[in-house]
N, CA, C and O of each residue as an XYZ file, in Angstrom:
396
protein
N      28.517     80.049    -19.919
C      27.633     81.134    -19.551
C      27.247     80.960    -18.074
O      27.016     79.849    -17.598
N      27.188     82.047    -17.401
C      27.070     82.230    -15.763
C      25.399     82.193    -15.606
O      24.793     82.965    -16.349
N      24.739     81.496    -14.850
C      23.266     81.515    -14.563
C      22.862     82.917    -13.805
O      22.850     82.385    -12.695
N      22.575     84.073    -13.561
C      22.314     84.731    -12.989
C      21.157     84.635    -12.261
O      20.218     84.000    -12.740
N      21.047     85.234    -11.025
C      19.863     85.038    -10.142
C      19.242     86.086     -8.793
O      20.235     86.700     -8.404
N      18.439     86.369     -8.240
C      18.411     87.295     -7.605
C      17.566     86.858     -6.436
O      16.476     86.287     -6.460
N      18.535     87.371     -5.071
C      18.121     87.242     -3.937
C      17.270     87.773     -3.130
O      17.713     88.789     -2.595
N      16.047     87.440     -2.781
C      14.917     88.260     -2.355
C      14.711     87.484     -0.675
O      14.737     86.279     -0.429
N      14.506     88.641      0.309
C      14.571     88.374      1.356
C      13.549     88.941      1.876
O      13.223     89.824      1.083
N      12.493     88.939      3.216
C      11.615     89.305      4.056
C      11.874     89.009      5.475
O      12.176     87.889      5.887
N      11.712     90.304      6.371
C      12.249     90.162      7.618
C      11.260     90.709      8.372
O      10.473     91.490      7.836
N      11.150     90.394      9.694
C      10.671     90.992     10.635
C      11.843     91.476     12.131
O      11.979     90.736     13.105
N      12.380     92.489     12.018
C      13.408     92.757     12.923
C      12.518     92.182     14.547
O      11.341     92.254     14.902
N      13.886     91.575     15.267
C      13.311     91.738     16.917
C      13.946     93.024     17.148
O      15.072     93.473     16.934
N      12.416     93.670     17.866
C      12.769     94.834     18.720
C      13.525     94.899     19.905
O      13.938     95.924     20.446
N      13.682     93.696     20.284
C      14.579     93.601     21.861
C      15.871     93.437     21.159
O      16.805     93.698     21.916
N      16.256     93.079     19.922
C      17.901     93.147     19.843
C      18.051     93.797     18.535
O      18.758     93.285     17.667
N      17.393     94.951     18.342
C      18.186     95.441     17.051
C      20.037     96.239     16.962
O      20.665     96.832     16.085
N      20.314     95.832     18.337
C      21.837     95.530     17.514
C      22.355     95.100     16.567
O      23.060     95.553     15.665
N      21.531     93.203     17.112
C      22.345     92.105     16.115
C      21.295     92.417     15.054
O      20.965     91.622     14.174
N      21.090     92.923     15.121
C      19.755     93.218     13.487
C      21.051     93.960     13.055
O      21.623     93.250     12.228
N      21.578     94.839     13.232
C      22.019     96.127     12.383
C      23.667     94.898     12.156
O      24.037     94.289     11.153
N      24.086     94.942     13.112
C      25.455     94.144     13.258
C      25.281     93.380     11.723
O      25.702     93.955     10.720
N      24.453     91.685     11.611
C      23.927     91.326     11.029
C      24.171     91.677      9.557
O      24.963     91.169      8.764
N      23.077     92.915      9.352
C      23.240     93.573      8.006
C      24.226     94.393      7.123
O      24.250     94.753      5.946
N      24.981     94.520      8.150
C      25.942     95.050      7.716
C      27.025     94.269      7.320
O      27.707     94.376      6.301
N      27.110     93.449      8.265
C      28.209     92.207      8.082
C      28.157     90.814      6.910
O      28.998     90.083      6.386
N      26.570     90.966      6.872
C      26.192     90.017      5.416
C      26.111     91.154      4.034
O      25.852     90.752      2.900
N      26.321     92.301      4.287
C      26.506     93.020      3.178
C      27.611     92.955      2.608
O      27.893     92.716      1.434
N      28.265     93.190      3.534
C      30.021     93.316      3.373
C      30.394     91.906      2.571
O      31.212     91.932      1.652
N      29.859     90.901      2.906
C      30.253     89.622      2.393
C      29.413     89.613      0.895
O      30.050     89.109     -0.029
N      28.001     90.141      0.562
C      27.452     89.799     -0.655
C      27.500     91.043     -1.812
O      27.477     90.750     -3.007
N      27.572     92.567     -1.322
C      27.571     93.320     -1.882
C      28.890     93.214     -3.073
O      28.652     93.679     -4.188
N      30.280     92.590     -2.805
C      31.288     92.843     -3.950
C      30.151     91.938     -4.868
O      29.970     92.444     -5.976
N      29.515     90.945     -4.664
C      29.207     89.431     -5.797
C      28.350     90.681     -6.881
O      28.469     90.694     -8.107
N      27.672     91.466     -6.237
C      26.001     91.445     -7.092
C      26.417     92.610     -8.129
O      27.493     93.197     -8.246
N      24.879     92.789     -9.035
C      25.452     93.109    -10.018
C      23.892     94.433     -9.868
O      22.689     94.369    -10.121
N      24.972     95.664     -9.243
C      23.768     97.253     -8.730
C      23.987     96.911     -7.333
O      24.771     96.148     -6.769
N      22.835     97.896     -6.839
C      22.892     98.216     -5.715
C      21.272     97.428     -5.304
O      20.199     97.409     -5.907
N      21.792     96.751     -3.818
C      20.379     96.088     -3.217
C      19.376     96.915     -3.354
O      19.618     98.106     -3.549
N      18.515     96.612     -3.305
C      16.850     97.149     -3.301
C      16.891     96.667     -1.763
O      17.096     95.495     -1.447
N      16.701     97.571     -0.972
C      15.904     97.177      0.403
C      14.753     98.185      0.632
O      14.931     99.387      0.434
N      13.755     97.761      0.987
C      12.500     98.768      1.359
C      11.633     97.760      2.625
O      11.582     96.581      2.975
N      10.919     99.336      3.075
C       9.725     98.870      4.232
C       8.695     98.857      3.437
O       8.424     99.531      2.443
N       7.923     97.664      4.207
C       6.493     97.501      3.457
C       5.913     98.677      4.357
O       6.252     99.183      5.427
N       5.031     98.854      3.571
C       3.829    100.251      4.124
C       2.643     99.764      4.418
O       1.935    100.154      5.346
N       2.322     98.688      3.454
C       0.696     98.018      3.158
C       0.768     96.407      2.999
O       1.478     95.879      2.142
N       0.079     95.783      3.778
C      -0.239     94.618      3.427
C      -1.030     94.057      2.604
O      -1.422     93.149      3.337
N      -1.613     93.888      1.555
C      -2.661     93.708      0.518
C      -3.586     92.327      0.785
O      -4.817     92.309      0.783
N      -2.353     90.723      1.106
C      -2.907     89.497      1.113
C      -1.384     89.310      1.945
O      -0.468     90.103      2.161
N      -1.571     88.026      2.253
C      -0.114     86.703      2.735
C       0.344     87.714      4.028
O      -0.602     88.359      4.480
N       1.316     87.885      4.516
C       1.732     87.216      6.241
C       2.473     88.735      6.079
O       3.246     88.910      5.137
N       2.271     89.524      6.784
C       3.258     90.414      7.593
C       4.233     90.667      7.439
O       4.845     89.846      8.123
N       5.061     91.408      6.888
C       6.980     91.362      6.564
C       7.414     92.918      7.327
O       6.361     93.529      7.509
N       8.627     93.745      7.825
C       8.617     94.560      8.088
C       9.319     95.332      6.577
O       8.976     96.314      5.919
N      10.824     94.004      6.405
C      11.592     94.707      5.400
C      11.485     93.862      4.319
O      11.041     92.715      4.372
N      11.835     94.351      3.473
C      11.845     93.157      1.894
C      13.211     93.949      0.993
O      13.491     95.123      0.752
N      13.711     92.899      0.738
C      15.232     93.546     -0.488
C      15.621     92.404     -1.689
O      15.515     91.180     -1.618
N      16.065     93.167     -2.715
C      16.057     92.707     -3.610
C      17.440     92.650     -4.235
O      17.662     93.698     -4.842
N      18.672     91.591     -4.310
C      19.712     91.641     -4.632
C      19.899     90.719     -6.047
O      19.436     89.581     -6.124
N      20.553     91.291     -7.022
C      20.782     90.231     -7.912
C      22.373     90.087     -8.406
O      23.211     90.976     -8.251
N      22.595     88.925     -8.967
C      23.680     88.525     -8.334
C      24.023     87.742    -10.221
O      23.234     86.975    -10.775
N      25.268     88.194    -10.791
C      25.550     87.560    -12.244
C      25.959     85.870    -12.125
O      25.754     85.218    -13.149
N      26.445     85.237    -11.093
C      26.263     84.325    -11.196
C      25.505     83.511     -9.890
O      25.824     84.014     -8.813
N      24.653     82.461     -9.789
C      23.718     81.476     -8.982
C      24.958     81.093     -8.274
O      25.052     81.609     -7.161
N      26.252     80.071     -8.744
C      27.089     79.641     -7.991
C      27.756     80.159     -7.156
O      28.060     79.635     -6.085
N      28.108     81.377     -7.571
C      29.332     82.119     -6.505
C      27.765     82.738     -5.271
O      27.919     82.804     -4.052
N      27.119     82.913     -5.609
C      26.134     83.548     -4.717
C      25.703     82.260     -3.307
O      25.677     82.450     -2.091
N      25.428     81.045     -4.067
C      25.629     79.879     -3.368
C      26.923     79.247     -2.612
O      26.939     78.504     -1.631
N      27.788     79.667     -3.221
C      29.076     79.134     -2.134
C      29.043     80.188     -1.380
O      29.472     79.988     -0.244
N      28.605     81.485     -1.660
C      29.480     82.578     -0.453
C      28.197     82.276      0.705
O      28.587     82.237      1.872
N      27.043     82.110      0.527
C      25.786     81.184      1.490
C      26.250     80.532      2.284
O      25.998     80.679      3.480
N      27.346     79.313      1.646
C      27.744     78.515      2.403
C      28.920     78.280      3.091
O      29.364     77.332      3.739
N      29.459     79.794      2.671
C      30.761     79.692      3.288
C      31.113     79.928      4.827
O      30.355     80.609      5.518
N      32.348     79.319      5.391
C      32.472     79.397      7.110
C      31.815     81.200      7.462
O      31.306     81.474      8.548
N      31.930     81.979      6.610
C      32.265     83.648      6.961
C      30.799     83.584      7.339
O      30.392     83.693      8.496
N      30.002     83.390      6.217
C      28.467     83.833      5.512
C      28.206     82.664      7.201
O      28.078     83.359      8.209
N      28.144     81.222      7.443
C      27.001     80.307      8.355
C      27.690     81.177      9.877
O      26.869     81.240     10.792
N      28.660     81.620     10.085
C      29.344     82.073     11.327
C      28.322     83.112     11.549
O      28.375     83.481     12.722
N      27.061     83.962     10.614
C      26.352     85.246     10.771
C      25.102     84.508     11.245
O      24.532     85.102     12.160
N      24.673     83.656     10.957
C      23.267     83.288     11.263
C      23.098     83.074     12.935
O      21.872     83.050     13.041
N      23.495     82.952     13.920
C      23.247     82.707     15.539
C      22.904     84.831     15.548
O      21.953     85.332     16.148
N      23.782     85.516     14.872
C      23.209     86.702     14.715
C      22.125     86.641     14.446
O      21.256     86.918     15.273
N      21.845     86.261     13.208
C      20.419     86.940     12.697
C      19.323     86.431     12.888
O      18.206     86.802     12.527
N      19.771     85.232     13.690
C      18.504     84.434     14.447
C      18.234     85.252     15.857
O      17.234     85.017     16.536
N      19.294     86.305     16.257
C      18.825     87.082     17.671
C      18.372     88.165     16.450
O      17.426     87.598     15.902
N      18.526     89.025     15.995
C      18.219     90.085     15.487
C      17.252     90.304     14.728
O      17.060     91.398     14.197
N      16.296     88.988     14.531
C      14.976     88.933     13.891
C      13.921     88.087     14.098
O      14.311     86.945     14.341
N      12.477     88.240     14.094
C      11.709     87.811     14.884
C      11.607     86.596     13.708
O      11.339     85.434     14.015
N      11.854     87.023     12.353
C      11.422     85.755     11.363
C      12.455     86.727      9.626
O      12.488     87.900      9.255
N      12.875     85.878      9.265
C      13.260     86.217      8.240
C      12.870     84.763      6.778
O      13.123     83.594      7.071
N      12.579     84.929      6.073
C      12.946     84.106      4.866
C      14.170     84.448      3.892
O      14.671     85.572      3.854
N      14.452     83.747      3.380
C      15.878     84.387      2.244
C      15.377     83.422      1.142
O      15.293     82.229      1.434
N      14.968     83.925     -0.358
C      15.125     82.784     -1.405
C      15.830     83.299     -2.761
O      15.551     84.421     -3.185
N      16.478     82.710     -3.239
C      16.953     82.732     -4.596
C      15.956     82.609     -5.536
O      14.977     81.874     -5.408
N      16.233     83.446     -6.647
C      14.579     83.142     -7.618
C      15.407     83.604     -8.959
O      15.945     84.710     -8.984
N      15.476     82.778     -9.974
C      15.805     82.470    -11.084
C      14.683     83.581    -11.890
O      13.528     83.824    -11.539
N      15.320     84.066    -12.894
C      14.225     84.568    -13.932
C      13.429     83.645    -15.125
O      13.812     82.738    -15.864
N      12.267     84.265    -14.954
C      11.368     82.940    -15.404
C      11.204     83.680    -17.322
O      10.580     83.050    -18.176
């Protein structure tokens, strides 16, 4: 049996390079969108309620934890991050298991 799991992310785009913002998203889509299982949830926050500032938040889930973890770590997937470290002022990315 495959562990399933779903990828939840929070970003704050930099405004001085939303190129590599867009570049970025598109190019880590292309690599995670065949794995998952639907279509990402991406949305703008509107309201802050409590905790820290986010611009975007998305929600991907994915039928298996492993293949979602190797394609993370693969040469394609670490070759994107010098991107998305220009194209965002702060991002988090976490995997979150269903409880």
């Amino acid at each position: 049996m495959t562990e399933a799991c779903f990828l939840v992310a929070t970003a704050i785009p930099n405004p001085d390079n939303m190129g590599e913002m867009k570049t970025y998203l598109e190019k880590a889509s292309a690599l995670l969108d065949p794995l998952t299982e639907g279509a990402a949830k991406r949305m703008k926050i509107s309201e802050v309620v409590a905790g820290e500032a986010a611009a975007l938040v998305m929600f991907m889930e994915f039928p298996s934890k492993k293949k979602l973890s190797e394609r993370l770590a693969s040469e394609e997937y670490q070759a994107l991050i010098p991107g998305r470290e220009r194209g965002f002022q702060s991002m988090n990315i976490w995997i979150a298991d269903a409880m």
